[in-house]
C-alpha positions in Angstrom: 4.3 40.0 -31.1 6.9 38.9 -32.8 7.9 35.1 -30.9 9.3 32.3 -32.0 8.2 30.0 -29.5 4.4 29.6 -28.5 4.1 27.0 -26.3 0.4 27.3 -26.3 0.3 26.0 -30.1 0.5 23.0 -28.1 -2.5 23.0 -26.0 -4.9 24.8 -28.2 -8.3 22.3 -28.0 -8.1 18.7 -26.2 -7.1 16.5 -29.5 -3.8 18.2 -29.2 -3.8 18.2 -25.1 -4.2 14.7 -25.7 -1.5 13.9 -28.5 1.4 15.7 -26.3 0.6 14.6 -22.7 3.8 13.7 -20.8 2.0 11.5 -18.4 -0.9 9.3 -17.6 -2.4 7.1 -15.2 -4.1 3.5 -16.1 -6.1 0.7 -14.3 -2.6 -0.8 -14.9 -1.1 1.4 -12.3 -2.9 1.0 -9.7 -3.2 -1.2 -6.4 -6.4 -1.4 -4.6 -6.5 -2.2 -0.9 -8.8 -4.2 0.9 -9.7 -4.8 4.3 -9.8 -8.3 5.6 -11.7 -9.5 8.5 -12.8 -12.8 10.0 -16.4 -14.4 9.3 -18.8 -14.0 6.3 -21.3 -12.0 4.6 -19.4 -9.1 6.6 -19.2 -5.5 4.2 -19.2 -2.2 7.0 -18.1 0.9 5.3 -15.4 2.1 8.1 -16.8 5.4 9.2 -13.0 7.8 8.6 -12.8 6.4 5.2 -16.0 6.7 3.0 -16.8 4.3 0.0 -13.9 1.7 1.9 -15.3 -1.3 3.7 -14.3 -4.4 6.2 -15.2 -7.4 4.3 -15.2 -10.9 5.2 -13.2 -13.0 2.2 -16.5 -14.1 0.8 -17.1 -10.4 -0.2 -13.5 -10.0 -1.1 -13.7 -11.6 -3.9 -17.1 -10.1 -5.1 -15.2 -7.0 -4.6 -12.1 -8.3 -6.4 -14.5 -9.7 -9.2 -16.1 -6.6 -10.0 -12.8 -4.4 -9.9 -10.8 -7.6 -12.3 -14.1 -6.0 -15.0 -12.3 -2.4 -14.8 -8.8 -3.6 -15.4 -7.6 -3.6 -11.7 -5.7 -6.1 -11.2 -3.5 -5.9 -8.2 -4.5 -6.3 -4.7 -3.0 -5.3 -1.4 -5.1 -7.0 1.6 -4.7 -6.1 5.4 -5.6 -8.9 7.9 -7.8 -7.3 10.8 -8.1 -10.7 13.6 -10.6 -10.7 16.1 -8.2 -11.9 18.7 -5.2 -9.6 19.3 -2.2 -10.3 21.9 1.2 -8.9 22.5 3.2 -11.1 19.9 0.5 -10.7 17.0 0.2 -14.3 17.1 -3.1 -14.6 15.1 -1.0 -13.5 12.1 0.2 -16.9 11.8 -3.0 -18.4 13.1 -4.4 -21.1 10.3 -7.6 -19.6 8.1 -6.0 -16.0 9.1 -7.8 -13.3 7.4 -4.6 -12.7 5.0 -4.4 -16.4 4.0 -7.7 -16.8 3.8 -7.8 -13.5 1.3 -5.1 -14.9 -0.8 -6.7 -18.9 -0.8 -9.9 -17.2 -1.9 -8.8 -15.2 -4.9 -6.4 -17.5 -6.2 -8.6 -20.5 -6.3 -11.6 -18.1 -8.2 -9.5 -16.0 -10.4 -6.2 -17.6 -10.9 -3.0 -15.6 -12.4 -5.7 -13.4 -13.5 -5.1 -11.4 -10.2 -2.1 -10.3 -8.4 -2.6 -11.0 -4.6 -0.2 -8.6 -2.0 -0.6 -9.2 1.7 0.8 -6.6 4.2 3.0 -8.3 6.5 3.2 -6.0 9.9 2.2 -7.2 13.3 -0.1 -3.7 14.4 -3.3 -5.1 13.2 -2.6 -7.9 15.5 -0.8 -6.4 18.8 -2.8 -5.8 21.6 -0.8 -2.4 21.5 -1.1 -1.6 18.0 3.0 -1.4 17.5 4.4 -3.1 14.5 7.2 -5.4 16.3 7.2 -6.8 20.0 6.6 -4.5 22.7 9.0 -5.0 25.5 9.6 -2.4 28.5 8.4 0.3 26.4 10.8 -0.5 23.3 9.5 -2.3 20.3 12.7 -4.5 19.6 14.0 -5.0 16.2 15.2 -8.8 16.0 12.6 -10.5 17.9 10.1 -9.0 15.9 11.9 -9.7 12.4 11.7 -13.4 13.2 8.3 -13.1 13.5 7.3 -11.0 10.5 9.3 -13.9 8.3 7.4 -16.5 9.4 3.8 -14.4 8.3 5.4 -13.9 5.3 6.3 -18.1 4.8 2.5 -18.0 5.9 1.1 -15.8 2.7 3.6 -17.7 0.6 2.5 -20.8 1.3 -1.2 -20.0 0.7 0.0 -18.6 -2.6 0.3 -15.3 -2.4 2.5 -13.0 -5.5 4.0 -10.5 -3.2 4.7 -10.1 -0.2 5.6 -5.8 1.4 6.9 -5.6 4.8 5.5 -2.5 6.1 7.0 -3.0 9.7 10.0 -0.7 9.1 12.5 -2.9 11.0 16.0 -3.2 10.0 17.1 -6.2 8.2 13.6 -7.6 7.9 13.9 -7.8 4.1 17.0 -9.9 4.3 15.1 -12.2 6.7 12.1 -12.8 4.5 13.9 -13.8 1.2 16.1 -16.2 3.1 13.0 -17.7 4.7 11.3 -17.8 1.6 13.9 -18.8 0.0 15.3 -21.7 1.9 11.2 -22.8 1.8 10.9 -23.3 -1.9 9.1 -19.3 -2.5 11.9 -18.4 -4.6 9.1 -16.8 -6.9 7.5 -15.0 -4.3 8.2 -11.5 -4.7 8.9 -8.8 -1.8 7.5 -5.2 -2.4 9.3 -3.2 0.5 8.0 -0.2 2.6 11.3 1.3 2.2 11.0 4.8 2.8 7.6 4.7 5.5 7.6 7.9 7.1 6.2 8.6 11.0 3.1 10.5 8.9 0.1 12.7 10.8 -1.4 11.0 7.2 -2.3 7.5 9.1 -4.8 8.3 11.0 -8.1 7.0 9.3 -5.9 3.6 8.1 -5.3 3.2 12.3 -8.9 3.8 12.6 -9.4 0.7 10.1 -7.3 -1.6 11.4 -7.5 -0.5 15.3 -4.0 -0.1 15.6 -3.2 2.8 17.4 0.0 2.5 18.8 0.3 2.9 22.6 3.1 5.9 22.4 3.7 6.5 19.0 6.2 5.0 16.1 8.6 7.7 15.6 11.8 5.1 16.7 10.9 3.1 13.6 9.3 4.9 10.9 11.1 8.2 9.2 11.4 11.3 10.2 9.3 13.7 8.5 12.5 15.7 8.4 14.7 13.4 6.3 15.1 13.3 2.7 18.4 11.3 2.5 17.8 9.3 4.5 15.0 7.3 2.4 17.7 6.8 0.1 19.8 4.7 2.7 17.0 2.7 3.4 15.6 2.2 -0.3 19.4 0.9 -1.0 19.7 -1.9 1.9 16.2 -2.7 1.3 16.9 -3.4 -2.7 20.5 -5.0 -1.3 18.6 -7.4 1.0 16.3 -8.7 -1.9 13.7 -6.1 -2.2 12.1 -6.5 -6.1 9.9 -3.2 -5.7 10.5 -0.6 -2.8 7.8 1.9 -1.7 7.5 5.3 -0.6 4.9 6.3 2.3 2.7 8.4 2.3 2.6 10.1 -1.5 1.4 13.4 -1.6 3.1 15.1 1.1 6.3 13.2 -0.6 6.7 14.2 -4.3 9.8 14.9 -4.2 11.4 11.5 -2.1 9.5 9.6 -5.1 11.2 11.7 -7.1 14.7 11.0 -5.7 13.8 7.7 -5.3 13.0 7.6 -9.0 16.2 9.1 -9.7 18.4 6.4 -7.3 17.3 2.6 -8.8 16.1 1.1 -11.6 13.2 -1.4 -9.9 9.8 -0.2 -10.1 9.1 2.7 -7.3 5.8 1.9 -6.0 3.9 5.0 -3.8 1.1 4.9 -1.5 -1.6 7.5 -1.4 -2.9 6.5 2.2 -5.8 7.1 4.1 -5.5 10.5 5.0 -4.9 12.1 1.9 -8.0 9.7 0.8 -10.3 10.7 3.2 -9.1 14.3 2.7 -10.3 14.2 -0.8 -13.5 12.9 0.8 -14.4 15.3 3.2 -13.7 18.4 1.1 -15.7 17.5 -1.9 -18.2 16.8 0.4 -18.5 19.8 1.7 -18.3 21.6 -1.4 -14.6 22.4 -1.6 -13.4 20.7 -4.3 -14.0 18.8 -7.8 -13.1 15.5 -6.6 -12.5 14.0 -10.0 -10.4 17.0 -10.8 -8.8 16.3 -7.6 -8.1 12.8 -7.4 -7.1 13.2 -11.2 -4.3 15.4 -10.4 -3.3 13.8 -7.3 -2.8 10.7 -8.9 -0.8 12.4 -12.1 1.3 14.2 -9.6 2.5 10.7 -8.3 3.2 9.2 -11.8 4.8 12.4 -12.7 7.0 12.4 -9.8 8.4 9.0 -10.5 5.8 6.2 -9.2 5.6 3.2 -11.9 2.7 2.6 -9.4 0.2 3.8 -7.0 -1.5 2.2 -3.9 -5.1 3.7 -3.9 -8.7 3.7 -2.4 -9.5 5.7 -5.6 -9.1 3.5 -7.9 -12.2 1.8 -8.2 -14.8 4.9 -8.1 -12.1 6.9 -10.8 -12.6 4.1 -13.3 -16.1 3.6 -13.0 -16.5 7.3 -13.0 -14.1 7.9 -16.2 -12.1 10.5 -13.8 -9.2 8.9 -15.4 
């Protein structure tokens, strides 16, 4: 055959694989989450999502310790309270799980770890919504002044970055001004921007126990809507967003990818619980190469656009060398 162009030149044995791949994914990249809950000595792998664990903050930071050896740096934690009412006041409850977290790892590890907190009210609503409940609505500006003040709360135990995950309007704007006008002018806001009413969620609920009563479809996206990410991402970068975040990943290449294509911050994505446990489940029952799996999944997500993923692979990927 007479051709000019043979693209496999280019991928004839690994060495040159290696020397022209287009994309990769580091410890650098990644996010690990982490499970908060009250009291000590407390590790309980949760049951929907396995090799993930409740742990009390002591355990944290054994966890945090051992994962700071394989380069990851970067940690998201979600507070689960014991007590739970209709306000989520326990979010702002001194020694919460969230400040305690961010106390914890700061005073063992310094700047040598970034500390994220979630700041959303399900974990701590006795009707697992992410706002206040009232006659059957969750209402938008009542529950904004409350997410602020958690925020001011993981600020002032030290904490890098905040990320709203609540999905209410104009709840961006409200936490830089009350961070701001507090002296947390260095505290950073990574924003659930485009947080999609996902079928992906249900093993992250399971963690937290925050199944909605009804379900969150007046707040989070519409699976339906691709420009619509775009309006949000926009107000949330005009209101003082420093990252925004699409949610979930997989099932939403191409709204990273649009995303990508709309700002200049870094795009953070969030491979959740479902497409997690997913992984799980099928190479446990003899389905799939899970490092194979979890490799490409996570290229995917770089290769869409995301400067950064949120992942409960992380940890075993390294360790493993899947990546």
């Amino acid at each position: 055959m007479n051709l000019l162009d043979r693209p496999r030149r280019l991928r004839t044995n690994p060495a040159m694989r290696e020397l022209t791949a287009e994309t990769s994914v580091e410890a650098r990249h990644l996010i690990t989450p982490h499970f908060v809950v009250e009291g000590s000595g407390v590790r309980e792998e949760i049951g929907s999502m396995p090799g993930v664990h409740h742990v009390s903050v002591d355990n944290l930071v054994k966890e945090v310790g051992e994962d700071l050896k394989l380069g990851l740096k970067s940690h998201l934690m979600f507070g689960i309270p014991n007590d739970k009412d209709e306000h989520g006041d326990s979010a702002l409850a001194a020694g919460n799980p969230c400040e305690a977290g961010v106390k914890a790892l700061k005073k063992e590890f310094g700047d040598d770890v970034i500390t994220i907190t979630d700041v959303c009210l399900c974990a701590y609503t006795s009707h697992g919504h992410c706002g206040f409940l009232e006659n059957g609505k969750v209402v938008n500006d009542p529950s904004v002044e409350q997410l602020a003040k958690m925020a001011l709360n993981h600020a002032q135990a030290g904490v890098d970055i905040v990320s709203p995950s609540d999905m209410m309007d104009g709840r961006v704007g409200a936490i830089r001004d009350k961070l701001d006008s507090e002296g947390f002018t260095d505290t950073a806001i990574l924003a659930y921007s485009a947080k999609y009413a996902s079928a992906y969620y249900g093993p992250f609920r399971d963690a937290c126990d925050s199944a909605p009563q009804g379900d969150r479809k007046s707040y989070q996206m519409d699976p339906r809507n691709g420009r619509e990410a775009i309006i949000e991402t926009l107000l949330d970068l005009q209101e003082g967003a420093d990252m925004v975040m699409v949610k979930p990943a997989l099932a939403y290449l191409d709204i990273i990818r649009r995303v990508r294509e709309e700002v200049l911050c870094p795009v953070v994505c969030y491979n959740v619980s479902g497409e997690y446990s997913l992984v799980k489940n099928a190479a446990v029952a003899g389905l799939a190469d899970e490092a194979a799996m979890v490799r490409e999944n996570l290229l995917a997500f770089r290769r869409a656009g995301a400067d950064i993923i949120i992942t409960y692979h992380g940890r075993e990927a390294l360790t493993k060398g899947w990546i």
